[in-house]
N, C-alpha and C positions, 0 to 999 in steps of 0.2 A: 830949851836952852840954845842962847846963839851964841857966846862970847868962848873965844879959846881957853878965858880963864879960869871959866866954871866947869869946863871939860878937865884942865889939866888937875884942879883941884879936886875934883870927885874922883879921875883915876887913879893920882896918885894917895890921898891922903883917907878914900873911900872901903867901904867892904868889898869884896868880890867874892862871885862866884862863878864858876866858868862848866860849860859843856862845848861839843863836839863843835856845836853850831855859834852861840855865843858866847860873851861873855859880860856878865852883870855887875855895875857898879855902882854902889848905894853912901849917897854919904848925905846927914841930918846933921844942922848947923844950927840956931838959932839967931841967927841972922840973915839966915835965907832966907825969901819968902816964903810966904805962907801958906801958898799954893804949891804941891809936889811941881817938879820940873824932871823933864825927860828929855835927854837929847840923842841922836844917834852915831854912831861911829860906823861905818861902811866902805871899807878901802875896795879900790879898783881893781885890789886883785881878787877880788869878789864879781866881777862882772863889770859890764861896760854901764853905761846911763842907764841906759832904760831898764834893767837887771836893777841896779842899784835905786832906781827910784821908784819900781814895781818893790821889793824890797821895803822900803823907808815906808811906803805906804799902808803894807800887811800890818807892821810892826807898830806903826803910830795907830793903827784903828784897836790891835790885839792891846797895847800898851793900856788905851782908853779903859778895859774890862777890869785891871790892876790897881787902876787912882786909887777908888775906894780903901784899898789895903793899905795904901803909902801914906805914912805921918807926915802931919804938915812940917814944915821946913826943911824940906828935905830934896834932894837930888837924886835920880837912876840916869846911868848913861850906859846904853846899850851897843854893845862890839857886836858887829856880825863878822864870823871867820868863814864862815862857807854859807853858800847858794841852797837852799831848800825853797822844797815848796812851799812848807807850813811850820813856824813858829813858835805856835802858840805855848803846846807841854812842857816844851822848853822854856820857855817866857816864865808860863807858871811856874816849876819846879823851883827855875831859877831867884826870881821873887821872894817866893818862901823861902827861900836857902839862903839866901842874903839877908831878909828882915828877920828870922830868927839867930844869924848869926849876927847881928848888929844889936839885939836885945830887943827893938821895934815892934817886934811881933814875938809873946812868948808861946 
């Protein structure tokens, strides 16, 4: 995802699910494309560049393991609130937590 619109649309009108480190936001349209779409959310008070894009990087390789799971037309936009080392349980937890609260996953 690159446009602010599909951001603003998926936060506000999307599922969420949130922990200590992120927070997950899931929204299926039938207008969306057909392919899932992932974008990132990483504010600076999370760390300076390199932090932030060491980060973006973990996140977009862990995300790849998830597609599988995510119905097509659909959107996740991933908030990072704090600096860890690793992601992942959280990613996963998260995931599940949001697509069976959206019905996507029973």
């Amino acid at each position: 995802m690159r446009r602010g619109q599909d951001f603003s649309r998926t936060t506000k009108a999307g599922h969420r699910a949130s922990s200590d480190l992120l927070v997950l936001y899931f929204l299926k349209h039938e207008q969306l494309p057909v392919t899932p779409q992932v974008g990132l959310i990483i504010n600076k008070s999370v760390g300076g560049s390199v932090v932030r894009h060491r980060i973006a990087r973990h996140l977009r390789h862990a995300a790849l393991e998830h597609l599988a799971q995510i119905p097509p037309h659909s959107q996740i936009v991933i908030r990072v609130l704090k600096n860890a080392d690793d992601y992942r349980d959280h990613l996963t937890l998260l995931t599940q937590k949001v697509l069976k609260r959206s019905g996507a996953q029973q």
